[in-house]
Residue, then its C-alpha position, 0 to 999 in steps of 0.5 A: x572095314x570102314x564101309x561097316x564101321x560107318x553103317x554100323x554108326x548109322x544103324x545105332x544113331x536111326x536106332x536111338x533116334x527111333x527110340x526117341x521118337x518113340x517115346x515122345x509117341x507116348x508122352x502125355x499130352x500137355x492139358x492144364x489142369x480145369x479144376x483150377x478154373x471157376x465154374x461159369x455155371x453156378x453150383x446146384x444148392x449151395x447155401x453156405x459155401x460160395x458159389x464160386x467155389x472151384x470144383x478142387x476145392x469142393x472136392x477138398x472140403x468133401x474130402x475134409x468132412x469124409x475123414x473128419x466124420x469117417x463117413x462116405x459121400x452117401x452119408x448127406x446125400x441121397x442116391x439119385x431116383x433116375x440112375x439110383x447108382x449116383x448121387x443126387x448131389x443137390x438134394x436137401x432130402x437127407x437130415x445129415x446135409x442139413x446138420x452139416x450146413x449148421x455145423x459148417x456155419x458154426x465153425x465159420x462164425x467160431x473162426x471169423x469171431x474167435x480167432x481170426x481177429x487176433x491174428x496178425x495183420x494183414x490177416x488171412x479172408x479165413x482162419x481155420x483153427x475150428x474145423x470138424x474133426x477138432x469134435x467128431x473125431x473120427x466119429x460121425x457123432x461127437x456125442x457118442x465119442x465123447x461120452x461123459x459130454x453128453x449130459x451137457x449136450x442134452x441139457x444145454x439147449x432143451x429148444x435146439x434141433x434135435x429131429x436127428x435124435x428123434x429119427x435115431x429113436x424111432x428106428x431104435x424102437x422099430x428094430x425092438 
């Protein structure tokens, strides 16, 4: 009787112990996450963001401009010509990359000249108060959902860039 009883024991304390080791056989391995470290190569292109942006951050404020805007990735850039399945992230051929860039240094300089001055010290290297979706909305143009602002818009600057306009009236007429 005593003979199974300890056999017994044995038996479920190699079981738990397997059990255990099992596990552990598929625990994760320890790999700290790389998106936190600045990449030692320079960015291809970036003309307004720094070049020491960290590839989560990059992601995050791509994220930021797809939310803000309800546009895809596939709205600034242009698919790659080799492998047409990929983007070809660089490339300034899209008219929407290049708006974006204005707008990207318009909200900067409203930040840094509006508002970070007055918070309080010590102040933060940048204050977000004017980001894109404060305009589109949801929206990739602006114009289109704030409606009765468009006349402003139109007739604030008569010599601003408006080759986006230009581009939406040819495809308009086209498809007439």
């Amino acid at each position: 009787m005593k003979f199974k009883k300890k056999l017994t024991w044995f038996f479920s304390a190699a079981a738990i112990s397997l059990a255990v080791l099992g596990l552990y056989a598929f625990k994760a391995a320890h790999n700290p996450d790389k998106g936190y470290v600045v990449t030692q190569s320079r960015w291809k292109n970036l003309k307004v963001l720094p070049q020491d942006i960290t590839k989560d951050s990059l992601m995050g404020l791509m994220k930021n401009y797809e939310t803000s805007l309800s546009v895809h990735c596939n709205y600034c850039h242009t698919p790659s010509k080799e492998d047409p399945t990929k983007l070809d992230f660089p490339s300034d051929e899209k008219l929407e990359k290049v708006i974006a860039r204005g707008m990207i240094k318009m909200t900067n300089e409203v930040n840094a000249n509006y508002f970070q001055p007055y918070f309080p010290d010590p102040k933060p290297k940048q204050v977000q108060v004017v980001n894109c979706v404060l305009c589109h909305r949801g929206a990739p143009n602006p114009e289109k959902y704030l409606s009765q602002m468009g006349k402003m818009y139109k007739t604030y600057d008569p010599d601003r860039d408006n080759r986006k306009e230009k581009e939406q009236e040819k495809e308009r007429k086209k498809s007439e």
